[in-house]
N, C-alpha and C positions, 0 to 999 in steps of 0.2 A: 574512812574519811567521808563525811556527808558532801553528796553531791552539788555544787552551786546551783539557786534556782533557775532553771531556763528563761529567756528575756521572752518577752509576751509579743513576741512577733511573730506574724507568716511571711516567711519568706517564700513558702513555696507559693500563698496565693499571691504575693507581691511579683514573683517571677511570672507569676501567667499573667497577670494585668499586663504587666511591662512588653511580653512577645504578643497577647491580642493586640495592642495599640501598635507594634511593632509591624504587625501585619496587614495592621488599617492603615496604615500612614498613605501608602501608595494607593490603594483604591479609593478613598476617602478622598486626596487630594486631585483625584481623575476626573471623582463628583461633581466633588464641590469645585471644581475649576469653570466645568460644562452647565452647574445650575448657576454659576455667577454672572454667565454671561446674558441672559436674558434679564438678569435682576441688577447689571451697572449700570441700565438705562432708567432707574429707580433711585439708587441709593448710593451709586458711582463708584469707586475705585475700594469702599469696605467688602464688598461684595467678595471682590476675589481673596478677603483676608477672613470672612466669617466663613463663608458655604464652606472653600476646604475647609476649614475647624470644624465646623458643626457636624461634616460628615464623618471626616475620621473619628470625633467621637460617636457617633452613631453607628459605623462598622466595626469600632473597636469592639463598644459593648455588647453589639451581637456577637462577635466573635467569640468575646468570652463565656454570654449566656451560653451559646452551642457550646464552647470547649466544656463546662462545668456539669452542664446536663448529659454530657456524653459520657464524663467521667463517671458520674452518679451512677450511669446504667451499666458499664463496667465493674463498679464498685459492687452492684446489688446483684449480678452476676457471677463476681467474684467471692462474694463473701456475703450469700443469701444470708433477709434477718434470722438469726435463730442458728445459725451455722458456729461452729465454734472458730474460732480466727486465730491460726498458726501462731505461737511464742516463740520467740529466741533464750532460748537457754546457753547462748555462749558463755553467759557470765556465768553458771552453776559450773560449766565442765572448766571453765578457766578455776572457781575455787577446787575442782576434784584433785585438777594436775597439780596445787601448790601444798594439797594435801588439805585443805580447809574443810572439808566431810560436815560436820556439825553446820557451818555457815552455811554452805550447800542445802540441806537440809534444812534447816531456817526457812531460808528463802523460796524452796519447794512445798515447806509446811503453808506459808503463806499462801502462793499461789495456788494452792489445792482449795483454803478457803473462798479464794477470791473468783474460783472459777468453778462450781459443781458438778459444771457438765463438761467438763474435761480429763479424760483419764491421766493424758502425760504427765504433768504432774506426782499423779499420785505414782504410777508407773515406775516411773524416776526415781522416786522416795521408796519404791518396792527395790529394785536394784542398788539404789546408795547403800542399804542396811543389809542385803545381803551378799554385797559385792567390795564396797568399801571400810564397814565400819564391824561388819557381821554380828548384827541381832537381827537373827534369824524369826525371830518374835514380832517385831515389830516388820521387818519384810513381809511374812505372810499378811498381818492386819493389812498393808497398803496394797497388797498382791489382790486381795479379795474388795478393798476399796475400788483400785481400777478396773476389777473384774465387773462391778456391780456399777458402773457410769452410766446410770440413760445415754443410750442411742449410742452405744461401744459397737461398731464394726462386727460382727458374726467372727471375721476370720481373725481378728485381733483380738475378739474375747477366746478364743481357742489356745490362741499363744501363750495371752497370761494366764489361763486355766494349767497351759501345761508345765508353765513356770513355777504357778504355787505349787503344783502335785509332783514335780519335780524338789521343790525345797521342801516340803513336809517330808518326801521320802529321804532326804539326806540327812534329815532331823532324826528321823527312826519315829515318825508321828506317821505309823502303817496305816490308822485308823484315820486321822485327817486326810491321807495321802489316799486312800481308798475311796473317800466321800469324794473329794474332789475330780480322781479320776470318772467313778460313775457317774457326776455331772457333766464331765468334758464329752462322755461316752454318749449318754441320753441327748442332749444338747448338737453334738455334733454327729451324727450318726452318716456312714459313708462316706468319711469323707479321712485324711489321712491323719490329722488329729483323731478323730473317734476309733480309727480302728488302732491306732497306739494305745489310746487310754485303755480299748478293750485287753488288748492284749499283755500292758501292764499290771492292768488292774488284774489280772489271771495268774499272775507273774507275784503281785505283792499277796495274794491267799492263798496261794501255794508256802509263802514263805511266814504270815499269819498265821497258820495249820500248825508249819511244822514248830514254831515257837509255843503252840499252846500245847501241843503234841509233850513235846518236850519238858 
Protein backbone atom coordinates (compact mmCIF):
# COMPACT_ATOMS: atom_id res chain seq x y z
CA UNK A 1 0.00 0.00 0.00
CA UNK A 2 1.64 3.46 -1.11
CA UNK A 3 2.03 5.51 1.79
CA UNK A 4 -0.31 8.85 2.13
CA UNK A 5 1.81 12.10 1.31
CA UNK A 6 2.78 13.83 4.48
CA UNK A 7 0.95 17.35 5.03
CA UNK A 8 3.79 20.15 4.62
CA UNK A 9 3.69 21.19 8.04
CA UNK A 10 6.16 21.77 11.13
CA UNK A 11 4.74 21.05 13.91
CA UNK A 12 7.59 20.54 15.60
CA UNK A 13 8.97 24.17 14.68
CA UNK A 14 5.17 25.29 15.33
CA UNK A 15 5.52 23.73 18.87
CA UNK A 16 8.76 25.65 19.77
CA UNK A 17 7.25 29.10 18.54
CA UNK A 18 4.33 28.37 20.66
CA UNK A 19 6.56 27.54 24.24
CA UNK A 20 9.36 30.55 23.36
CA UNK A 21 6.23 33.03 23.21
CA UNK A 22 4.87 30.82 26.15
CA UNK A 23 7.99 31.69 28.07
CA UNK A 24 8.03 35.41 27.10
CA UNK A 25 4.59 36.12 27.98
CA UNK A 26 5.61 36.76 31.86
CA UNK A 27 8.88 38.65 31.37
CA UNK A 28 7.71 40.54 28.34
CA UNK A 29 4.76 41.67 30.32
CA UNK A 30 7.05 42.75 33.49
CA UNK A 31 8.91 45.02 30.67
CA UNK A 32 6.61 46.32 28.93
CA UNK A 33 4.48 47.02 32.09
CA UNK A 34 7.78 49.18 33.68
CA UNK A 35 8.57 50.87 30.06
CA UNK A 36 4.90 52.12 29.94
CA UNK A 37 5.02 53.74 32.71
CA UNK A 38 7.26 56.69 31.86
CA UNK A 39 5.78 56.57 28.28
CA UNK A 40 1.65 57.22 29.62
CA UNK A 41 2.69 60.62 30.36
CA UNK A 42 3.14 60.80 26.27
CA UNK A 43 0.68 58.56 24.63
CA UNK A 44 -1.67 57.70 27.77
CA UNK A 45 -3.37 54.52 28.61
CA UNK A 46 -1.92 52.60 24.87
CA UNK A 47 1.12 52.36 26.51
CA UNK A 48 0.47 49.84 29.03
CA UNK A 49 -1.35 47.82 26.02
CA UNK A 50 1.72 48.31 23.30
CA UNK A 51 5.21 48.14 25.54
CA UNK A 52 3.83 44.55 27.11
CA UNK A 53 3.17 43.38 23.39
CA UNK A 54 6.02 44.69 21.94
CA UNK A 55 8.12 43.11 24.58
CA UNK A 56 6.82 39.74 24.67
CA UNK A 57 7.38 39.58 21.17
CA UNK A 58 10.74 40.79 21.50
CA UNK A 59 11.63 38.05 24.39
CA UNK A 60 9.71 35.59 22.57
CA UNK A 61 12.01 35.79 19.45
CA UNK A 62 15.07 35.78 21.42
CA UNK A 63 14.13 32.99 22.99
CA UNK A 64 13.55 31.11 20.09
CA UNK A 65 16.76 32.45 18.20
CA UNK A 66 18.71 30.97 21.36
CA UNK A 67 16.52 27.69 21.59
CA UNK A 68 17.33 27.20 17.57
CA UNK A 69 20.99 28.10 17.55
CA UNK A 70 21.61 25.82 20.43
CA UNK A 71 19.92 23.20 18.77
CA UNK A 72 22.10 23.59 15.72
CA UNK A 73 25.17 23.17 17.91
CA UNK A 74 23.73 20.07 19.40
CA UNK A 75 22.84 18.90 16.01
CA UNK A 76 26.47 19.54 14.57
CA UNK A 77 27.93 17.79 17.58
CA UNK A 78 25.69 15.08 17.23
CA UNK A 79 25.89 14.30 13.81
CA UNK A 80 29.27 16.12 12.44
CA UNK A 81 28.89 17.19 8.44
CA UNK A 82 30.19 14.07 6.73
CA UNK A 83 29.21 11.57 9.56
CA UNK A 84 26.91 9.02 8.40
CA UNK A 85 23.41 9.34 10.35
CA UNK A 86 21.97 6.18 12.09
CA UNK A 87 18.75 4.33 10.06
CA UNK A 88 15.88 2.49 11.33
CA UNK A 89 15.64 -0.54 9.80
CA UNK A 90 12.33 -1.61 11.88
CA UNK A 91 10.47 -1.88 8.81
CA UNK A 92 13.21 -4.57 6.92
CA UNK A 93 13.14 -6.92 10.32
CA UNK A 94 9.23 -6.41 10.57
CA UNK A 95 9.24 -7.62 6.51
CA UNK A 96 11.95 -10.65 7.71
CA UNK A 97 9.49 -11.73 10.71
CA UNK A 98 6.40 -12.02 8.02
CA UNK A 99 8.75 -13.91 5.90
CA UNK A 100 9.01 -11.06 3.00
CA UNK A 101 13.03 -11.84 2.44
CA UNK A 102 12.84 -10.46 -1.34
CA UNK A 103 10.93 -7.02 -0.20
CA UNK A 104 13.43 -6.79 2.55
CA UNK A 105 16.04 -7.04 0.26
CA UNK A 106 14.55 -4.52 -2.23
CA UNK A 107 14.57 -2.05 0.07
CA UNK A 108 18.19 -2.75 1.40
CA UNK A 109 19.20 -2.75 -2.38
CA UNK A 110 17.94 0.60 -2.34
CA UNK A 111 19.41 2.09 0.51
CA UNK A 112 22.84 0.78 -0.27
CA UNK A 113 22.45 2.92 -3.34
CA UNK A 114 21.31 5.83 -1.73
CA UNK A 115 23.91 5.88 0.89
CA UNK A 116 27.78 4.84 -0.35
CA UNK A 117 29.32 5.44 2.55
CA UNK A 118 27.35 3.28 4.66
CA UNK A 119 28.02 -0.33 5.41
CA UNK A 120 24.79 -1.49 7.18
CA UNK A 121 23.02 -1.73 4.55
CA UNK A 122 25.01 -3.62 2.60
CA UNK A 123 25.92 -5.65 5.81
CA UNK A 124 22.21 -6.52 6.15
CA UNK A 125 21.88 -7.59 2.41
CA UNK A 126 25.17 -9.87 3.31
CA UNK A 127 23.27 -11.74 6.23
CA UNK A 128 19.55 -11.70 4.47
CA UNK A 129 21.14 -13.90 1.64
CA UNK A 130 23.06 -15.91 3.78
CA UNK A 131 20.79 -16.33 6.73
CA UNK A 132 17.33 -15.91 5.15
CA UNK A 133 16.99 -16.75 1.71
CA UNK A 134 20.71 -18.75 1.33
CA UNK A 135 22.67 -17.48 -1.99
CA UNK A 136 25.61 -17.96 -0.59
CA UNK A 137 26.75 -16.07 -3.75
CA UNK A 138 25.36 -13.15 -3.52
CA UNK A 139 26.10 -12.93 0.47
CA UNK A 140 29.71 -12.97 -0.03
CA UNK A 141 29.47 -10.04 -3.05
CA UNK A 142 27.67 -7.71 -0.19
CA UNK A 143 30.05 -9.42 2.48
CA UNK A 144 33.09 -7.77 0.65
CA UNK A 145 30.72 -4.69 -0.50
CA UNK A 146 30.57 -3.72 3.37
CA UNK A 147 34.04 -4.92 3.84
CA UNK A 148 35.27 -2.35 1.40
CA UNK A 149 32.87 1.02 2.76
CA UNK A 150 35.32 4.10 3.11
CA UNK A 151 35.75 4.88 6.70
CA UNK A 152 34.40 1.17 8.03
CA UNK A 153 35.54 1.02 11.77
CA UNK A 154 39.05 -1.27 12.03
CA UNK A 155 37.25 -3.50 14.52
CA UNK A 156 33.97 -3.97 12.47
CA UNK A 157 35.81 -4.48 9.19
CA UNK A 158 37.46 -7.45 11.07
CA UNK A 159 34.00 -8.85 11.88
CA UNK A 160 32.78 -8.79 8.36
CA UNK A 161 36.27 -9.98 7.19
CA UNK A 162 35.61 -13.04 9.44
CA UNK A 163 32.18 -13.46 8.30
CA UNK A 164 33.01 -13.70 4.53
CA UNK A 165 36.02 -16.16 5.33
CA UNK A 166 33.67 -17.93 7.55
CA UNK A 167 31.00 -18.41 4.59
CA UNK A 168 33.42 -19.09 1.70
CA UNK A 169 34.66 -21.81 4.23
CA UNK A 170 31.20 -23.37 4.43
CA UNK A 171 31.03 -23.05 0.64
CA UNK A 172 34.15 -25.51 0.54
CA UNK A 173 35.63 -22.09 -1.65
CA UNK A 174 39.24 -23.14 0.58
CA UNK A 175 40.86 -20.75 -1.98
CA UNK A 176 38.48 -17.63 -1.50
CA UNK A 177 38.49 -18.62 2.32
CA UNK A 178 42.31 -18.61 2.39
CA UNK A 179 42.60 -15.10 0.58
CA UNK A 180 40.24 -13.72 2.78
CA UNK A 181 41.65 -15.00 5.87
CA UNK A 182 45.26 -13.73 5.00
CA UNK A 183 43.83 -10.34 4.63
CA UNK A 184 42.00 -10.48 8.14
CA UNK A 185 45.55 -11.88 9.27
CA UNK A 186 47.90 -8.85 7.53
CA UNK A 187 45.19 -6.25 8.25
CA UNK A 188 44.61 -7.08 11.66
CA UNK A 189 47.71 -8.26 13.22
CA UNK A 190 47.70 -8.87 17.27
CA UNK A 191 44.94 -8.64 17.83
CA UNK A 192 42.15 -11.59 18.47
CA UNK A 193 40.67 -11.53 14.98
CA UNK A 194 44.22 -11.73 13.42
CA UNK A 195 45.35 -14.37 15.35
CA UNK A 196 42.13 -16.56 14.48
CA UNK A 197 42.59 -15.78 10.90
CA UNK A 198 46.24 -17.09 11.46
CA UNK A 199 45.46 -19.94 13.00
CA UNK A 200 42.58 -20.81 10.62
CA UNK A 201 44.22 -20.11 7.77
CA UNK A 202 46.90 -22.96 9.05
CA UNK A 203 44.09 -25.07 9.70
CA UNK A 204 42.29 -24.60 5.98
CA UNK A 205 46.21 -25.71 4.19
CA UNK A 206 46.56 -28.40 6.20
CA UNK A 207 43.29 -29.39 4.88
CA UNK A 208 44.21 -27.87 0.99
CA UNK A 209 47.34 -30.32 1.13
CA UNK A 210 45.69 -33.05 2.21
CA UNK A 211 43.01 -32.64 -0.69
CA UNK A 212 45.69 -32.19 -3.42
CA UNK A 213 47.58 -35.01 -1.63
CA UNK A 214 44.84 -37.03 -2.28
Amino acid sequence: MTPLPLRDIDSARRARWIQAFGWAAFPGLFIGVAAAVPLSAYIGGMAFVLMPLLFTVVVGAFALALGEGMGGVVAAVAHPRGAPVARDYSHVDAMLLRGEAEKAADLLRAEADRAPDDPEPRLRLARLYRDEVERPREAAAWFRAARDTPGLAPARSAIVSRELAELLRAEDDLAGALTELARLAELHPDTPAGRWAEAERAHLKTVWLGRSEG
